[in-house]
DSSP file (Angstrom, degrees, kcal/mol; ACC not computed):
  #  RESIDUE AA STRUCTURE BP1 BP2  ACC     N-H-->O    O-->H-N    N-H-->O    O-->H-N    TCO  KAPPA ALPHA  PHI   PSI    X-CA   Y-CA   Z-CA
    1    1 A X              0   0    0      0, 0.0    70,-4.7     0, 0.0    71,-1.0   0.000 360.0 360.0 360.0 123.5    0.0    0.0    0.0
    2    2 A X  E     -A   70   0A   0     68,-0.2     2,-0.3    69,-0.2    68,-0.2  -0.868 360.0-146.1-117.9 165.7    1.3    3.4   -0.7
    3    3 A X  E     -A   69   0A   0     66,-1.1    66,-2.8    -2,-0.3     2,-0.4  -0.951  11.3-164.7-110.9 120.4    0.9    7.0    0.5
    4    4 A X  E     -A   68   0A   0     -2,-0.3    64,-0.2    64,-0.2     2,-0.2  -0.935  12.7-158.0-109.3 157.5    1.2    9.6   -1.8
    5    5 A X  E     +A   67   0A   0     62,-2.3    61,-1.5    -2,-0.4    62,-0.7  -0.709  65.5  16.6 -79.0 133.4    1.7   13.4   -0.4
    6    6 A X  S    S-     0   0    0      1,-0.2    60,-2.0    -2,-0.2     2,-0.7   0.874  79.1-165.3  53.1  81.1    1.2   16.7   -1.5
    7    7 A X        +     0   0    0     58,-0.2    -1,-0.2    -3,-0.2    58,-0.2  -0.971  15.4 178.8-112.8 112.6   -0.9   15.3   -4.1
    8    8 A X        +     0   0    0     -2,-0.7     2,-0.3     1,-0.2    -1,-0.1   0.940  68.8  14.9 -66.3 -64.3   -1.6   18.2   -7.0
    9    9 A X        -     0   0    0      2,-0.0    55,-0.6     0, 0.0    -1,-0.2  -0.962  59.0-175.3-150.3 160.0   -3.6   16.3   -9.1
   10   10 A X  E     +B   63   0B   0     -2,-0.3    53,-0.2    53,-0.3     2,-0.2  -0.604  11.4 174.8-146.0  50.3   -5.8   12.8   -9.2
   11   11 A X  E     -B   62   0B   0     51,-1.6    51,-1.1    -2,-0.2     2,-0.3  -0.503  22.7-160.0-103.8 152.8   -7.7   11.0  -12.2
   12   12 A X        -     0   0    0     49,-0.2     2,-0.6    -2,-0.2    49,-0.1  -0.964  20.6-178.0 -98.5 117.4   -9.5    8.0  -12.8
   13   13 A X        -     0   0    0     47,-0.3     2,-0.5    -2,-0.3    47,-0.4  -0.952  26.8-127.6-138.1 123.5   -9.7    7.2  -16.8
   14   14 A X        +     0   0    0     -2,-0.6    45,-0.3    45,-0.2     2,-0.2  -0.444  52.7 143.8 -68.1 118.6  -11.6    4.0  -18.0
   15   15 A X        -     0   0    0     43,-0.8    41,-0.2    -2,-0.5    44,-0.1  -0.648  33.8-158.0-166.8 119.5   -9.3    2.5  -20.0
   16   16 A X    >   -     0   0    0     42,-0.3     3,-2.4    -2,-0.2     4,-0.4  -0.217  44.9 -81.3 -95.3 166.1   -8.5   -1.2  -20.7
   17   17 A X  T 3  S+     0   0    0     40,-0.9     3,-0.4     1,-0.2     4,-0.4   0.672 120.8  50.9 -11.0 -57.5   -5.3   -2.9  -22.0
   18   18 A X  T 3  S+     0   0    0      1,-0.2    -1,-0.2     2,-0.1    -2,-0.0   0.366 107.2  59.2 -75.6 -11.6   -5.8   -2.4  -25.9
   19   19 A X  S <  S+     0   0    0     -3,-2.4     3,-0.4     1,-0.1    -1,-0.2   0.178  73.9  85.0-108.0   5.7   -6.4    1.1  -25.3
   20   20 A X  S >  S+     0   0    0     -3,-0.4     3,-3.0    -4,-0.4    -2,-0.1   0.832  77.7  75.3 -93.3 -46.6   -3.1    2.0  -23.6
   21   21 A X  T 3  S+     0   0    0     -4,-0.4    -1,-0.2     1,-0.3    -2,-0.1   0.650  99.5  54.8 -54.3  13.3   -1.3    2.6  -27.6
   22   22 A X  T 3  S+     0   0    0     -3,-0.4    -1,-0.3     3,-0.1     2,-0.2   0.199  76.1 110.9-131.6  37.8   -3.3    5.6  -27.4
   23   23 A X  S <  S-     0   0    0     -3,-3.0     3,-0.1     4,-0.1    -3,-0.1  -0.520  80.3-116.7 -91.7 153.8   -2.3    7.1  -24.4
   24   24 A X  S    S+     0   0    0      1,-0.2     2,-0.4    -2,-0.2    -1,-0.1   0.538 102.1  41.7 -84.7   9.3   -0.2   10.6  -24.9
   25   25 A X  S    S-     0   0    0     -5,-0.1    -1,-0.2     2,-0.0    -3,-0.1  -0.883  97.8 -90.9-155.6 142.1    2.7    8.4  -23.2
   26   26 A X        +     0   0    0     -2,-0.4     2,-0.3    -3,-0.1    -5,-0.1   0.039  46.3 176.6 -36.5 122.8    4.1    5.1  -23.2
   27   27 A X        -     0   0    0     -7,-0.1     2,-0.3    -4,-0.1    -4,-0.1  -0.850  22.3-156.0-132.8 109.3    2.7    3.2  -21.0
   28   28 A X    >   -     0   0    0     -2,-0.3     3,-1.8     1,-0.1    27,-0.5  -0.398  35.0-104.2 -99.5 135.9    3.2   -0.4  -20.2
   29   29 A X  T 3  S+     0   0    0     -2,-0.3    27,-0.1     1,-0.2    -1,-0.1  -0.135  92.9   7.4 -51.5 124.0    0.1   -2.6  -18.4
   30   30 A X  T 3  S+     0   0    0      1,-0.4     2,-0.2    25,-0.4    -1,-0.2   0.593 112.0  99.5 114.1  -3.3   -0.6   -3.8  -15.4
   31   31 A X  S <  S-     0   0    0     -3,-1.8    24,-1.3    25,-0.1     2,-0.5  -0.747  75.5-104.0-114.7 156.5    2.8   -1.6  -14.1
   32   32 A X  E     -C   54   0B   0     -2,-0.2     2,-0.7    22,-0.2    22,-0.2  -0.835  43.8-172.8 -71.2  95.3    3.7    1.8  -12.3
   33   33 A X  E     -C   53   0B   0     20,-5.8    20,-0.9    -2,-0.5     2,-0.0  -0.637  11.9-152.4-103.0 110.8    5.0    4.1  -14.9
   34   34 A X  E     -C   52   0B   0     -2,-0.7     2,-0.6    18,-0.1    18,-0.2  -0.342  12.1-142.8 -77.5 142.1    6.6    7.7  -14.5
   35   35 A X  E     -C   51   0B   0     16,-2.9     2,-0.7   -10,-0.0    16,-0.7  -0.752  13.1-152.3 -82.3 115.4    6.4    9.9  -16.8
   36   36 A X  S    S-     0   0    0     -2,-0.6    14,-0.1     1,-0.2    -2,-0.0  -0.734  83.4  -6.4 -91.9 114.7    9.8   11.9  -16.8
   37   37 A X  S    S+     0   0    0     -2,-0.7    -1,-0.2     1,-0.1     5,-0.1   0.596  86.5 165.1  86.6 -11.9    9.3   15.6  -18.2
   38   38 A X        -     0   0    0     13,-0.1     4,-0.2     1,-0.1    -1,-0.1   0.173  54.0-107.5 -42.2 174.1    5.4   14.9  -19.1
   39   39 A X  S    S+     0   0    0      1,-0.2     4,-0.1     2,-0.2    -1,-0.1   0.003 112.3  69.9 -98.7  25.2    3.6   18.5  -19.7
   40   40 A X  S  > S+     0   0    0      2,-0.1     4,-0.5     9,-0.1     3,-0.4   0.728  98.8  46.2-110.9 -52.1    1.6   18.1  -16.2
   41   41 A X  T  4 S+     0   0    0      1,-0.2     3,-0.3     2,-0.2     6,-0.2   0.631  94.3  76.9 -68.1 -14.5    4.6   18.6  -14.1
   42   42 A X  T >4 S+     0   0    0      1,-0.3     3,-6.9     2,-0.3    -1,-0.2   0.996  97.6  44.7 -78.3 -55.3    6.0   21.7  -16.0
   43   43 A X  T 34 S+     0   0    0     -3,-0.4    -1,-0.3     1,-0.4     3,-0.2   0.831 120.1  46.7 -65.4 -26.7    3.4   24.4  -14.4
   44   44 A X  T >X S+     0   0    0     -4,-0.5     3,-1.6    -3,-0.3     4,-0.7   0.128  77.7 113.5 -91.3   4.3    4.2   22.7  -11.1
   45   45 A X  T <4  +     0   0    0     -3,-6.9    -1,-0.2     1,-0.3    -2,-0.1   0.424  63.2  68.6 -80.7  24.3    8.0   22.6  -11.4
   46   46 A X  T 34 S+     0   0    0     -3,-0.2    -1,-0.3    -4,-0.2    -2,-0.1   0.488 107.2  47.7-108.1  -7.0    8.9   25.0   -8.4
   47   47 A X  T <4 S-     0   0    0     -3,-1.6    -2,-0.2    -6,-0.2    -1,-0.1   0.854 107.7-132.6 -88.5 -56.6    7.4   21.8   -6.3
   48   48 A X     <  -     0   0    0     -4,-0.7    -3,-0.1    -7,-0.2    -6,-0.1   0.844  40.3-163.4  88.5  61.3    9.6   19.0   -8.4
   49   49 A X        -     0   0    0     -5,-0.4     2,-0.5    -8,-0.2    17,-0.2  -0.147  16.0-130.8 -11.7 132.1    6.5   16.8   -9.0
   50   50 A X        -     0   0    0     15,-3.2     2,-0.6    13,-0.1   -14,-0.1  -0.894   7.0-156.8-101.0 121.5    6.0   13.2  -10.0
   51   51 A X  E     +C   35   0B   0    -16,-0.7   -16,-2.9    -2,-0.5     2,-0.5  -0.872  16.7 169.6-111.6 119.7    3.8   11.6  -12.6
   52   52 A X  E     -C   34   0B   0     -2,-0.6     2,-0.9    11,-0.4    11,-0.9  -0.784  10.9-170.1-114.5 116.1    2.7    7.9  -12.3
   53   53 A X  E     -CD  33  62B   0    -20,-0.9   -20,-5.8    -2,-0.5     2,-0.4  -0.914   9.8-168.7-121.2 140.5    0.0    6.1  -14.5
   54   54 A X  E     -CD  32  61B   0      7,-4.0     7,-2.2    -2,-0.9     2,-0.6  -0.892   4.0-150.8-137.1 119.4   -0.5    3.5  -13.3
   55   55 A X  E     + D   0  60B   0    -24,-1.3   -25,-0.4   -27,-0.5     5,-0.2  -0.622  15.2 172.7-110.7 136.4   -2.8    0.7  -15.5
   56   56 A X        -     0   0    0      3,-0.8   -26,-0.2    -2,-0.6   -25,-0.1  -0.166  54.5 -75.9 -99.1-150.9   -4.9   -1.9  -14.2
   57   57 A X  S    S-     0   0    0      1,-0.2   -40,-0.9   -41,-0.1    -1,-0.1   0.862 122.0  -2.3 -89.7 -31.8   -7.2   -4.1  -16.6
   58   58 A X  S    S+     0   0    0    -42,-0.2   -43,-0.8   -41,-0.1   -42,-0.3   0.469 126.3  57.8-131.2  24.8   -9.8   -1.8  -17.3
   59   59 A X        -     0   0    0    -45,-0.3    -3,-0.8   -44,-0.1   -45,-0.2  -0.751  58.7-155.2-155.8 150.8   -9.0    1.9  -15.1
   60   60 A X  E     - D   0  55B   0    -47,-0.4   -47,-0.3    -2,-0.3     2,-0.3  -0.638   4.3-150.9-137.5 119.3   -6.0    3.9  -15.3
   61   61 A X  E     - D   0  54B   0     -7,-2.2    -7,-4.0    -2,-0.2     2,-0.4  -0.547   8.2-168.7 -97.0 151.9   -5.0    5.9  -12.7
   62   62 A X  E     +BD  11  53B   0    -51,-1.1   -51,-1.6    -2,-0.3     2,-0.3  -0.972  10.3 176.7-105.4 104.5   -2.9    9.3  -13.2
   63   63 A X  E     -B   10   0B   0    -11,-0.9   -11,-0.4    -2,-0.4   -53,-0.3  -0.589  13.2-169.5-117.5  76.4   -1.5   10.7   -9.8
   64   64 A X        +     0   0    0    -55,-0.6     2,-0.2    -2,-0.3   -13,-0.2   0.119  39.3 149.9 -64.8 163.6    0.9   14.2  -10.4
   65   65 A X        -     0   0    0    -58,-0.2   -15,-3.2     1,-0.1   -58,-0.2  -0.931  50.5-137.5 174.5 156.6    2.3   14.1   -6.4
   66   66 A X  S    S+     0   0    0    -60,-2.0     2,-0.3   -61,-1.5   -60,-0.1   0.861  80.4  13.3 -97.4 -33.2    5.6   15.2   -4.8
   67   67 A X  E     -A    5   0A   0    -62,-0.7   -62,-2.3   -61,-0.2     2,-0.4  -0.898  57.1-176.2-133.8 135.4    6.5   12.3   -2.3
   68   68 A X  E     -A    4   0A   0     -2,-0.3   -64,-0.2   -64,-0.2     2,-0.2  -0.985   4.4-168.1-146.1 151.1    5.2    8.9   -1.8
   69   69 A X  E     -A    3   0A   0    -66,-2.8   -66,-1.1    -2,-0.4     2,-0.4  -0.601  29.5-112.2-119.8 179.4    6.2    6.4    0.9
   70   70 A X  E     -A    2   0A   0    -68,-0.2   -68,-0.2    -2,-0.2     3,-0.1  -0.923  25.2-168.0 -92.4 135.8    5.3    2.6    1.0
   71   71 A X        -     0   0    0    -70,-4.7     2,-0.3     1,-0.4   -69,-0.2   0.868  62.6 -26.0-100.3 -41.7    3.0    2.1    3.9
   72   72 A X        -     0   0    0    -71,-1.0    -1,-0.4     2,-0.0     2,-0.4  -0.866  49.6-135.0-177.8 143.8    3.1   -1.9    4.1
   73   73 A X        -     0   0    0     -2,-0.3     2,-1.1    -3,-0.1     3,-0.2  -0.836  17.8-152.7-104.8 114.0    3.9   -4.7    1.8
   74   74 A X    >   +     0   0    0     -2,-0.4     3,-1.1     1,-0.2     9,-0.0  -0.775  18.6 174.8-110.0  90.6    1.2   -7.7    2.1
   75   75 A X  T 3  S+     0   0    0     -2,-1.1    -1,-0.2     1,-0.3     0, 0.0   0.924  72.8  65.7 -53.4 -46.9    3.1  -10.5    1.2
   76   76 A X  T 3  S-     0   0    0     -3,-0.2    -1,-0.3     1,-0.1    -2,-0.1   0.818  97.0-135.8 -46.4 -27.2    0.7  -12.5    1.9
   77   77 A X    <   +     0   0    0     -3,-1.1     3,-0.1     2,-0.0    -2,-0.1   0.946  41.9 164.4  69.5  48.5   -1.9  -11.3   -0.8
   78   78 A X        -     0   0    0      1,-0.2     2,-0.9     2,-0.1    -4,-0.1   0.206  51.9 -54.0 -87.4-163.4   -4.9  -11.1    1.4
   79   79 A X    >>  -     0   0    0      1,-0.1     3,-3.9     2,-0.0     4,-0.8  -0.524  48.8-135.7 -71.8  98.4   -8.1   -9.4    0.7
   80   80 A X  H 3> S+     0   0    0     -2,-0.9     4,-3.5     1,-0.3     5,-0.3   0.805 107.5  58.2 -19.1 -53.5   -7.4   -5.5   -0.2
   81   81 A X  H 3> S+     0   0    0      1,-0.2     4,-0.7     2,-0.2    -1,-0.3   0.723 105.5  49.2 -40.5 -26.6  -10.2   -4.6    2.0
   82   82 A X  H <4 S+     0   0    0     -3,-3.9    -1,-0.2     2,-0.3    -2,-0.2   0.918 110.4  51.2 -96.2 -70.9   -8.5   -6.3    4.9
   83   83 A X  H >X S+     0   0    0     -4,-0.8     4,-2.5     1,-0.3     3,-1.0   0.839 108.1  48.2 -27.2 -66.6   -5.3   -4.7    4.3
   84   84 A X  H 3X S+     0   0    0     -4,-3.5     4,-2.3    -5,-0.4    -1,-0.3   0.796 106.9  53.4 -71.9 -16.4   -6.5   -1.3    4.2
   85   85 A X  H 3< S+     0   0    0     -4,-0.7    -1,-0.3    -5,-0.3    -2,-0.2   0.059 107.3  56.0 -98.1  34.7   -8.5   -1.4    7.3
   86   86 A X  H X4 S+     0   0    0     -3,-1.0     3,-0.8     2,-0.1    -2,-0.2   0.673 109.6  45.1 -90.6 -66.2   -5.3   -2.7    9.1
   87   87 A X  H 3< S+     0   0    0     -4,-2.5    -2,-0.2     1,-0.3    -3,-0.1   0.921 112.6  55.3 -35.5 -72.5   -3.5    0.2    7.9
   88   88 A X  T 3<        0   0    0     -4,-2.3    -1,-0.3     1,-0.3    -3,-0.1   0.666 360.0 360.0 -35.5 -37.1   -6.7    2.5    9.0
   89   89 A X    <         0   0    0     -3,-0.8    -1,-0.3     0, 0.0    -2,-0.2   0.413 360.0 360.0-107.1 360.0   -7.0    1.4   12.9
């Protein structure tokens, strides 16, 4: 589970595998990618901002951020819900 910080900006975009060659940057599936230099960060560079898409099978999320930490690693692979309400309490 990660935390991202100072989070600028935040999207959700329906968008499935086959649809990722027509993203305005390379993006590979199913992975976290940053975008180095993308045109989201520029208005923001007095921050030094990061851009991650990140694609699952049918969603891709877009997070502009400065810092993110890892909050905890569930080796185990349990139920997501589970997880996050560990974290929560």
């Amino acid at each position: 589970m990660l935390k991202f910080r100072e989070v600028i900006d935040f999207r959700i975009t329906p968008m499935n595998v086959e649809g990722l060659k027509g993203c305005r940057y390379p993006v590979h599936p199913w992975v976290f990618n940053e975008v180095i230099g993308g045109e989201e960060t520029t208005e923001w560079k007095v921050l030094n901002p990061r851009l991650w898409l990140i694609s699952f099978n049918d969603v891709m999320i877009e997070v502009l951020f400065e810092t993110v930490s890892l909050v905890i690693h569930d080796a185990e692979g349990g139920p997501p819900h589970k997880t996050l309400m560990g974290v929560l309490r």
